[in-house]
N, C-alpha and C positions, 0 to 999 in steps of 0.2 A: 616336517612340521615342528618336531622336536628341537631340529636345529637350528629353526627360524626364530621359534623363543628365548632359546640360549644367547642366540645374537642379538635380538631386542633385550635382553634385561641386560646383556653385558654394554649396550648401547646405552643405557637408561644410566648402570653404574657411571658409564663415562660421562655422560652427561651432569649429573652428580658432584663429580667431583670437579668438574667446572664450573658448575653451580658455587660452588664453596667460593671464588674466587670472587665471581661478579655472577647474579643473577640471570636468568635467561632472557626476562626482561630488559635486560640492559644491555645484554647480547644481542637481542633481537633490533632495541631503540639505536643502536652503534651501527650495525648491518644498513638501516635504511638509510642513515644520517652519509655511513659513505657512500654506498650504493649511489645518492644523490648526489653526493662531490662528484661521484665516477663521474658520471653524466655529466653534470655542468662541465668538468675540466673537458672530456671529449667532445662538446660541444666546440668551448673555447678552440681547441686545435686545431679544429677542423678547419676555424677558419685561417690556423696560421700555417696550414701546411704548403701553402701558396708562397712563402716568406721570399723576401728577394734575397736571390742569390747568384752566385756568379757559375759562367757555363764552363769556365775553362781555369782550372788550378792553378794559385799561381807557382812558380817555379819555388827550391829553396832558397836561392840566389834572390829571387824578390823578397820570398818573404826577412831573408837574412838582413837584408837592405832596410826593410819597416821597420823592425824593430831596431834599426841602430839609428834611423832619421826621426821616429816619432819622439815629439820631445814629450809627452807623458801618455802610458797608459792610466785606462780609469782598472783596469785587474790585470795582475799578472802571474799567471798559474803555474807553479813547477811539479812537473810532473806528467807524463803520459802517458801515463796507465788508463784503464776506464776512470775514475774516480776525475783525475786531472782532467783528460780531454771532455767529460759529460763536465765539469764543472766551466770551461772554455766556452761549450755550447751552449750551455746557460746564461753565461755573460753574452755573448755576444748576440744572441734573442730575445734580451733585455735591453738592446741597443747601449750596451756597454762598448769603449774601446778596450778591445779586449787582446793580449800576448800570450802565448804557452810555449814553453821552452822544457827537449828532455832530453838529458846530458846523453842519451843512449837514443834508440831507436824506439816508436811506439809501440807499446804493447810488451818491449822488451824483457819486461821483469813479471812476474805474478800475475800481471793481465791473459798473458799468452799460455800459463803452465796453469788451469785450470782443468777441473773433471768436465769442463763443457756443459756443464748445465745451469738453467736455469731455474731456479725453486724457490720457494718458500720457506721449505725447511721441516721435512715430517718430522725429524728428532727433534727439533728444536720448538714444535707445538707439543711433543711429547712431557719435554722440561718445562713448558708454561703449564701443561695440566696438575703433574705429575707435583711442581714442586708450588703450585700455585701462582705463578710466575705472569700478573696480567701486561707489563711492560715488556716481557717475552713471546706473550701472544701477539701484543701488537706490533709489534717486530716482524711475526709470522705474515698477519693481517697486508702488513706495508708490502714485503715480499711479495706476496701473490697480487699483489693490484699491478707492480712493477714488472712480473712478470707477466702477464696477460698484456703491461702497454710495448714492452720490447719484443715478444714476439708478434704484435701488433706493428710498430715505427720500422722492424726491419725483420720483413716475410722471406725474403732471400736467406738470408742469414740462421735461422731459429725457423723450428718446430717444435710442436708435442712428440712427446715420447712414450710411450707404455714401458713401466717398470714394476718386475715382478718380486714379488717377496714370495717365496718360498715358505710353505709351514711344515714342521715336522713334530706337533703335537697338534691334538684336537683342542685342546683348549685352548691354545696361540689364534687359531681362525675366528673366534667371537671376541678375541680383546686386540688383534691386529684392524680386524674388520673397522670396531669400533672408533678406533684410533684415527684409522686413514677415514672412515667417513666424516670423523670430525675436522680433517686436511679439506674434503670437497666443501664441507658445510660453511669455513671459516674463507673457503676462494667464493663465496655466493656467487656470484653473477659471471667470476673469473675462472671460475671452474672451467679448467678444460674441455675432458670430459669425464661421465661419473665414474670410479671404482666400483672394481666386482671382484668376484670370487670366482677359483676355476676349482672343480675338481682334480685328480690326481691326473687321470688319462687326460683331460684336458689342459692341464699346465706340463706336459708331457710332450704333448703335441706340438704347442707352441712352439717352449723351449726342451726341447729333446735331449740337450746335453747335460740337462739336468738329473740329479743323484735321486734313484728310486726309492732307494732304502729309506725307509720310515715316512717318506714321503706324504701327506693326509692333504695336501691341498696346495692354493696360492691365490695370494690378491694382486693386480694388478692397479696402479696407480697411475696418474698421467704427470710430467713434468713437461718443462723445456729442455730443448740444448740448443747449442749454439755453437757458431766458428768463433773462437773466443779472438782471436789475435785481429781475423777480419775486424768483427764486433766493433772490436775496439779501433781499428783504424778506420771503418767509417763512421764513428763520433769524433775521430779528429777530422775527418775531410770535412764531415761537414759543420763542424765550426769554420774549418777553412774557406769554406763555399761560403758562409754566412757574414765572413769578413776578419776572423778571427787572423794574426797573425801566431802561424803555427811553424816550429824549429824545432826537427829533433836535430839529435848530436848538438847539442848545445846546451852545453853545464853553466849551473851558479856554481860562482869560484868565491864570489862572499857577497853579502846583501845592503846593500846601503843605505846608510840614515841621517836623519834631516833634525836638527833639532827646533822641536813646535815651539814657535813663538809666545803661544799661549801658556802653554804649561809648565813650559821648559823641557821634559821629557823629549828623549830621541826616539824618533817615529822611524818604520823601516818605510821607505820612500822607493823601492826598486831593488835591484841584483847589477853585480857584476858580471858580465855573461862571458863565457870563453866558446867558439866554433870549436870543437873536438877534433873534424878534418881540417885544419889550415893553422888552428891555435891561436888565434885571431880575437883581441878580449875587445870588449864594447859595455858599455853602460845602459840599461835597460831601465825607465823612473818607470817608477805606478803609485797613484794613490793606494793603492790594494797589494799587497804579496799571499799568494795563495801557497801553503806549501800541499800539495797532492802527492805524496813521494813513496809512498805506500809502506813500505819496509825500513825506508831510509827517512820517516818522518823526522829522527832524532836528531839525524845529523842538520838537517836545515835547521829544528829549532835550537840547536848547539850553536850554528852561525849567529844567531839572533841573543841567544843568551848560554853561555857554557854553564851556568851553575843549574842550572832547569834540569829538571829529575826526565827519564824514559817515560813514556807511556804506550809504550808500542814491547811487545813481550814476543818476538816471530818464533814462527811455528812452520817446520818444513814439513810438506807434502809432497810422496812420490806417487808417481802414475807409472805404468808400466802398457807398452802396445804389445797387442799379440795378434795373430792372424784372423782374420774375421770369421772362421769357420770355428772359435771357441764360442757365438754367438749369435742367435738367429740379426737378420739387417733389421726389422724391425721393433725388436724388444729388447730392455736393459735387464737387469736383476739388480736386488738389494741384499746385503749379507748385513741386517741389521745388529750382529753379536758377534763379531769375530773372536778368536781366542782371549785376546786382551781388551775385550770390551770397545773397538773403534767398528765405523760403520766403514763397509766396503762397497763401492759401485762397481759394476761390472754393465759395461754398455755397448753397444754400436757406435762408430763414427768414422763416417769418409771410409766406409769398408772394411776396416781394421776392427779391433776390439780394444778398448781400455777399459783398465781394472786398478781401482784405487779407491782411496787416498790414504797414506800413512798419515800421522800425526806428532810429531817431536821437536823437542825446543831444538833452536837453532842456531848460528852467529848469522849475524847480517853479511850478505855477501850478495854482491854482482852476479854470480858465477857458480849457484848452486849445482851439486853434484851428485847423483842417484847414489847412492852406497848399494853394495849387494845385500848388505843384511836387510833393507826393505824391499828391493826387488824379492826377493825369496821367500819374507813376509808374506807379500800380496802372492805369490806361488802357493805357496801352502793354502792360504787361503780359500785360493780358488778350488785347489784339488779338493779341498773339504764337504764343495758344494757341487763338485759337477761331475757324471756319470765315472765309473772304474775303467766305463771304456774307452772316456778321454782321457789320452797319457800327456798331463800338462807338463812338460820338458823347459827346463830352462835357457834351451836355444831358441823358443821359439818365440823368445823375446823381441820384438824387431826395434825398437827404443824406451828410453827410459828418459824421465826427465822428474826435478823434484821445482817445484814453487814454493815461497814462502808465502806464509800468511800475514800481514801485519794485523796481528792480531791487538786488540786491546788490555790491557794490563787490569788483573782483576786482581788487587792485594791478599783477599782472601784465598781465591783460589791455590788448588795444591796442583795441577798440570794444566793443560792447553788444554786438555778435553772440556774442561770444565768453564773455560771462558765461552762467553757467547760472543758471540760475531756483530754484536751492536756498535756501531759510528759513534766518535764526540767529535762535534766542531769546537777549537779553543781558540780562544785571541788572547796573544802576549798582552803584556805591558806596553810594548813597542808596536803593535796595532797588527804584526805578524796572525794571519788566521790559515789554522791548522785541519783539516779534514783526516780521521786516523780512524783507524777497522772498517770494519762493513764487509760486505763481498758482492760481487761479481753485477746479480740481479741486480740491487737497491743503487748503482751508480747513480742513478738517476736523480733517485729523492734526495739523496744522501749530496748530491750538488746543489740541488735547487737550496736546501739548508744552509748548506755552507754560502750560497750567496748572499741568500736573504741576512743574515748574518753580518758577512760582510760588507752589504747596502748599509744595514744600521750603523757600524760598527763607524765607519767610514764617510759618512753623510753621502754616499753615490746615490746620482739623480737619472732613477732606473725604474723600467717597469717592472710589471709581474713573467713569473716565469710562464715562459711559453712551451716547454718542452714535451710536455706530455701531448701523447699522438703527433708529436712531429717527425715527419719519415724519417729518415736515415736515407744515408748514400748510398742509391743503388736501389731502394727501397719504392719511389717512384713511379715507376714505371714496370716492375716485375709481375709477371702472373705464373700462375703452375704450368703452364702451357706454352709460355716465353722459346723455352729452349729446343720447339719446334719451330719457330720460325729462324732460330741460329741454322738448324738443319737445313733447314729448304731454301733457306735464302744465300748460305755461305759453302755449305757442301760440309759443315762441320761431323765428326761423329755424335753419336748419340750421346756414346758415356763423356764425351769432351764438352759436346753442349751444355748436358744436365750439369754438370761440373761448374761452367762459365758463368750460369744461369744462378745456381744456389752459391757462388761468390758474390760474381761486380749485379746481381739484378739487373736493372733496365741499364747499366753501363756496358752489358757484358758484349753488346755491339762493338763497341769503342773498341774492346780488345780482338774483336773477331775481324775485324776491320785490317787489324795490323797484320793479320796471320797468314803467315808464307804459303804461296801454293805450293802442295807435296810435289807435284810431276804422278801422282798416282791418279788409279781412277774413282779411287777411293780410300780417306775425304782426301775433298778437294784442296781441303786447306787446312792447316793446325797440326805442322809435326812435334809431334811428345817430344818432351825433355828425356822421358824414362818410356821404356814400352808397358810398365803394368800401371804409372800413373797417369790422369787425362790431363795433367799438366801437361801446357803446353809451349812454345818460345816467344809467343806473342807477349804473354805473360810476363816476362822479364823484362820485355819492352816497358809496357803498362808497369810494372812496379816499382819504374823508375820515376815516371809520372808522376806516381803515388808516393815521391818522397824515399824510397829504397837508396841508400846508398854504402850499403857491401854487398857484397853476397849472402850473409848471415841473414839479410834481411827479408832475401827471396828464398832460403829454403827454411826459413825458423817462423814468418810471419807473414810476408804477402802469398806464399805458395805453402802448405804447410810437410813437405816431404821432409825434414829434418824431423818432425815429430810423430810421422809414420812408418819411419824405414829408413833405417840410418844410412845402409847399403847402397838405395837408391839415391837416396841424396848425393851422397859422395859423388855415384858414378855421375848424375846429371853435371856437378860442379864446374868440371872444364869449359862445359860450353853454357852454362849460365855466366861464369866469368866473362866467357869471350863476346859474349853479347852487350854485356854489363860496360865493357871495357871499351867498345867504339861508341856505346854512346856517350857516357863518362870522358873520354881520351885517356883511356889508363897505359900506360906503357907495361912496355911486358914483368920490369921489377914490379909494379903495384903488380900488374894479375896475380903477379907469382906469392905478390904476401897474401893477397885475398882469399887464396885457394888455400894456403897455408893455416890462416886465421880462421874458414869454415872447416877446414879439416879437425882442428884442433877443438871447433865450439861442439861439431860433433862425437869428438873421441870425448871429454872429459864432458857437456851438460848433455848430452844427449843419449847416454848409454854404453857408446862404440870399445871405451876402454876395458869395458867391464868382462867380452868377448874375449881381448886378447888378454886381459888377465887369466884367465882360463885355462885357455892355450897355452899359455909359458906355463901352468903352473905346474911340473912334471912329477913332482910328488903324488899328485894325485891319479895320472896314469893307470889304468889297470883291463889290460889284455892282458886275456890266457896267451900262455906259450901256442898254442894252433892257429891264435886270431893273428898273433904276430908274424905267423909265417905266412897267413893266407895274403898281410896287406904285403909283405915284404915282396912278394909273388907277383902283385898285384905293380907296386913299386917299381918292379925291375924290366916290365914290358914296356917303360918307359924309359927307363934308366940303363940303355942296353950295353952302356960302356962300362957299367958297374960304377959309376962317380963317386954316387951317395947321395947325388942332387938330381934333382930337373928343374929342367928351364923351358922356356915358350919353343925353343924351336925344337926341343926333344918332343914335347904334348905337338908339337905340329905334322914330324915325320909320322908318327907313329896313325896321328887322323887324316894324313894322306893315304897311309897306305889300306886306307879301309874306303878311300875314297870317299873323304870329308873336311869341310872347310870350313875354319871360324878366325874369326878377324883377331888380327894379333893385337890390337889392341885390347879386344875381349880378352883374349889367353891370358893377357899380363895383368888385366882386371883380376882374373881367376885365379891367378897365382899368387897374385900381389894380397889377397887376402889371408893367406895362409902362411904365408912369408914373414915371418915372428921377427928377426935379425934384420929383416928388411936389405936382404944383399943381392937382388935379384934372382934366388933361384929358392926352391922347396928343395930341404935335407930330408933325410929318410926318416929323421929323429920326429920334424915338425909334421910329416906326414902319419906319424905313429902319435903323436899327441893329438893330430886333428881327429884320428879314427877315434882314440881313445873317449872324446871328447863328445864325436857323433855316440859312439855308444852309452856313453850316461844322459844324455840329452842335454850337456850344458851347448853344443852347436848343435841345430838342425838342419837337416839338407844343404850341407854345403853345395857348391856347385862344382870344388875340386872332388870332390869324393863321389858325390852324382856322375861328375863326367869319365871319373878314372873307373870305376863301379863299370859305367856303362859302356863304355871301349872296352873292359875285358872280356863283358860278354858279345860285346860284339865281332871279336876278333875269333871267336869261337862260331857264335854264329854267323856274322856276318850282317848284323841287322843295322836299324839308324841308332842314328845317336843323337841323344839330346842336351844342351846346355842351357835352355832356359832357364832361367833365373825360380830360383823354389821358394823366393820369402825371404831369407838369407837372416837368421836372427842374431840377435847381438849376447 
């Protein structure tokens, strides 16, 4: 009873200090006022979810072909991030003639390297209470209505998620309580579902890997996640579906201008466009230039005018994958106070576990790169919050990857922490209009603005936005039950359905359609890329469909195994290339650069370098003189000529004569990982840094060290021997 008053008066203070900003009355008269926009807009949708669209994509080759025959678009959007493509799908729902062009791949930059969720933003209702901040409330407000219509337009894609906040004083549980019920109170109608409180044994229970000591409780809260990279590619399909002509690999090389008869001033009237694959330039007109470019806002408004000041300040954020056993599958955690004051997620996703986000100024770059000093950050972190008798090891990293933010430029502000994540629509002089911050949820509004915007700016002779409640690709036709009729009807497995099912939605036929029969008797159909992921080969097919054209594109963004297992990805490579390549015509020099170019996006954006920095790094080394003779011992039952190396066909006698057999191309898999000099054999030297290496946990369960481990005992006993793959960290 006692506690229950503590949390009403601390309810009452927080209320209070909202009060200060804007009355509750006013709070309350705002609440109905949108409550009834909700309504009316899901009304409107409803009736446009019908919208005409086309059944069958058209190719890039067509759409390359529109944009270089049509003699004017009425918008033309650069950029294919969410931001760009949800601003594409607005024009083109406005019965706009609408273009989108992005010199890379969709989703390729900051769309794709996101924490996967979907929010509002509890810190950031915090900073509207707290600093009295009502244009950061309503910021909050816009959030949660946006989140509630995207996991709404695309049910495939996005769920709620339970996220727990940890308490480790008594008085944190009535002024966190306080806080997050003020997050349910301000989503009204969009409320997930409502926040509680657990006791100790009870937030124990859930999440078990959680640190006992001092422990007094936890709240849990509801957010979104989402497949961010999909996300994002089905807001371009379906502008595509809508009519939209959409080109990625397709850069402005400079923006063209028109001088207005009326005023004199030079109007920008289009872009110069270059194809990235062929290098093939063409001229692109639009009454409208959209720049959507997220990080690279500057550089286009630098094409348009060089003397124009930045207002784009980025800000990198790294994520870091770890095994999904550092985290139950259905609940996140919040580490709201990290050592240096940044907020940490720590969540479930696609079975793995991600844990971030750092926060640091950045340069603009293509091609950002996980440094160790924040993968080790977010380590420490973690160990701070979770049981002594999880040993969080830094091999148990399986990727790493850093996004930038284009964050907005706040002059006052002294870091990034301190900027808010608010959107400006700007229009040059030259009729140039600019979309710059925001994040991930708000694409939505945060387009329709920028059209409306550009309708006035422009005099285009366009409706109202139709977006809100409109499906999304795949969206359609999906139910939670879907990926039971892929079973029963195609012979698919279960974990490969569910998989197919929470990608393509009501497409995920299409892809099951293409899926080779195994020759087993079970499934009938859908051989894996990799044996621990339910990606499958159809999939490759379909993502060329879908506009894929490298291989970065199928393991970084239509499949997302580059961002969950760097190991795996690599090995799938060979034969996503060779699949890639007959339907493309690649000859075997293209395969060979393709495999090179994905090998590379995963050694430096994905983590993979960070591994063999490690490994080489022999200073740091340190086995006892006995650990070194045990592995030397261990070394020589393989190395029976004394060399100083092994190679595949030494690891192969040696599992003949135990009577056992593994594909040499596996072997050379297995070897080729530890293989530092890359000279086709393991030295004794790299064999002593790899152990080195298991023993401090910067590698985990390798599979050289598993398989050499377990042949020796087998040679002793006589038992099996296992190679399976253990996670393989970076």
């Amino acid at each position: 009873m006692a506690f229950r008053k503590a949390v009403r008066r601390t309810a009452l203070i927080g209320g209070g200090v909202l009060t200060a900003a804007f009355s509750l009355s006013q709070l309350s008269q705002y609440r109905r006022k949108q409550l009834k926009l909700d309504r009316l807009a899901r009304v409107q949708a409803a009736e446009q979810v019908d919208l005409p669209s086309l059944d069958e994509l058209p190719s890039r080759a067509a759409q390359l072909a529109a944009l270089q025959n049509t003699e004017e678009f009425d918008v033309l959007v650069v950029g294919g991030g969410a931001t760009g493509s949800g601003c594409a799908l607005d024009a083109v729902t406005r019965n706009l003639k609408t273009a989108l062009v992005e010199r890379s791949d969709f989703s390729s930059g900051t769309s794709s390297r996101s924490t996967k969720l979907i929010h509002g933003g509890v810190r950031y209702l915090q900073k509207a209470i707290m600093k009295l901040d009502y244009e950061q409330y309503l910021m909050v407000k816009e959030a949660l209505h946006e989140r509630a219509n995207l996991l709404e337009i695309a049910p495939h894609l996005s769920a709620p998620l339970p996220i727990m906040l940890p308490v480790y004083s008594w008085w944190q549980i009535p002024y966190y309580w306080a806080g997050i019920k003020m997050y349910d109170l301000v989503a009204g109608a969009h409320c997930l579902k409502s926040s509680y409180v657990l006791s100790k044994s009870r937030a124990l229970e859930l999440f078990p890997m959680l640190k006992r000591d001092k422990l007094v409780g936890a709240i849990v809260y509801y957010d979104g996640q989402h497949n961010d990279s999909r996300m994002n590619l089905a807001i371009a399909l379906t502008a595509a579906r809508h009519g939209a002509v959409t080109a990625n690999y397709t850069e402005v090389v400079h923006l063209l201008k028109r001088v207005d008869s009326q005023t004199g001033t030079r109007r920008v009237c289009g872009a110069r466009c270059r194809d990235v694959l062929t290098g093939q330039e063409f001229d692109v007109r639009a009454k409208c230039v959209v720049n959507a470019t997220g990080p690279f806002t500057d550089s286009l408004r630098k094409m348009d005018d060089q003397s124009t000041h930045n207002i784009c300040q980025p800000s990198a954020g790294v994520h870091i994958v770890i095994p999904g056993y550092y985290c139950p599958e259905s609940m996140g955690l919040l580490d709201p106070a990290t050592s240096d004051g940044r907020v940490i997620f720590f969540l479930p996703w696609e079975k793995v576990t991600i844990a971030g986000t750092t926060d640091t100024p950045t340069e603009v770059t293509a091609h950002p790169v996980p440094v160790e000093e924040d993968i080790n950050f977010i380590l420490r972190e973690i160990r701070s919050y979770l049981s002594p008798d999880v040993e969080v090891r830094r091999g148990d990293v399986l990727a790493a990857w850093s996004g930038i933010r284009p964050l907005v430029t706040d002059p006052n502000s002294k870091d990034t922490q301190s900027i808010c994540r608010n959107h400006i629509v700007n229009i040059s002089d030259s009729g140039l209009v600019t979309i710059a911050g925001g994040k991930w949820t708000t694409y939505r509004s945060m387009a329709e603005e920028t059209l409306d915007a550009a309708i006035k700016a422009h005099n285009l002779q366009a409706g109202p936005c139709r977006t809100v409640g409109l499906l999304l690709e795949g969206g359609k036709d999906w139910s939670p039950t879907l990926y039971i009729r892929l079973v029963q009807d195609y012979g698919l497995e279960v974990e490969v359905a569910k998989h197919l099912a929470s990608t393509y939605g009501g497409k995920a036929f299409e892809v099951a359609k293409i899926a080779r029969v195994t020759g087993q008797r079970w499934p009938i159909v859908g051989k894996r890329l990799v044996s621990e992921f339910p990606y499958i080969e159809s999939e490759v097919h379909y993502a060329v469909q879908q506009y894929a054209c490298t291989a970065i594109d199928v393991i970084a963004r239509r499949t997302r195994l580059g961002f969950l297992n760097v190991q795996a990805a690599e090995q799938a490579l060979p034969r996503i290339v060779d699949i890639m390549g007959k339907q493309l015509g690649w000859n075997e020099q293209k395969k060979q650069k393709e495999l090179e170019a994905a090998r590379e996006f995963l050694y430096q954006e994905m983590g993979y370098k960070a591994r063999w920095e490690q490994l080489t790094n022999t200073s740091e080394i340190s086995l006892t003189p006995e650990e070194v003779e045990r592995y030397k011992k261990r070394f020589h039952k393989f190395d029976k000529g004394n060399k100083g190396f092994i190679t595949t066909v030494d690891v192969q006698q040696v599992l003949e004569s135990i009577s056992i057999q593994i594909d040499e191309n596996m072997l050379h898999e297995i070897l080729n990982e530890v293989d530092l000099n890359k000279n086709g054999q393991v030295e004794l030297n790299e064999f002593l840094q790899l152990m080195s290496a298991v023993k401090k946990g910067t590698v985990s369960d390798s599979r050289l060290a598993v398989l050499m481990k377990t042949v020796e005992e087998s040679l002793e006993e006589r038992g099996p021997v296992t190679v399976d793959r253990s996670g393989g960290g970076v």
